[in-house]
C-alpha positions in Angstrom: 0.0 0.0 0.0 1.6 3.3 -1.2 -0.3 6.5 0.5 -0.5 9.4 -2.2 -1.6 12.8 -1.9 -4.5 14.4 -3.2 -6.8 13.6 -6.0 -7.4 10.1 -5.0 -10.4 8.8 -3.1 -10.5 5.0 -2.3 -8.2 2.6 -3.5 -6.5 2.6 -6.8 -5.4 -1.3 -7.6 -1.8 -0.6 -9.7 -2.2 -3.7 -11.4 1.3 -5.1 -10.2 2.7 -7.4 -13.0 3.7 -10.1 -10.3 1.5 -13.2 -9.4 1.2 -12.9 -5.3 1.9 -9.8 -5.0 -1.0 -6.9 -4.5 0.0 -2.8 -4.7 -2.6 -0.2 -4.4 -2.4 3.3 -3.8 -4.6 5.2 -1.0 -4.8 9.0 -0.3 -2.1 9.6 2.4 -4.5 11.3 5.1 -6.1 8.1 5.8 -3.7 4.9 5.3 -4.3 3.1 8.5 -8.3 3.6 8.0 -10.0 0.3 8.7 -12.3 0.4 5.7 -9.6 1.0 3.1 -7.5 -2.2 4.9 -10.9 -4.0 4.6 -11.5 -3.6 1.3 -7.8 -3.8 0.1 -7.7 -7.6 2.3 -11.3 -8.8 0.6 -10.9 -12.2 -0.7 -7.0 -12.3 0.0 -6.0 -15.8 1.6 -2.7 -17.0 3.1 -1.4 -20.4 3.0 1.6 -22.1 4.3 
């Protein structure tokens, strides 16, 4: 997660070109909110 400034409300899904690996952008007031981490983590599963 990459906090940005201004201009940006939500989250922005970059479209990383790696398998595994998820990077979105979020406006920087508001990185640790609870909803964005929600929403960013929906459907996300870890394994061993």
């Amino acid at each position: 997660m990459q906090p940005v400034d201004g201009g940006l409300t939500g989250v922005k899904d970059m479209n990383w070109p790696h398998d595994g690996i998820c990077f979105v952008h979020v406006f920087r007031s508001n990185p640790s909110d609870n909803a964005i981490w929600d929403h960013v983590l929906q459907g996300i599963t870890l394994t061993n």
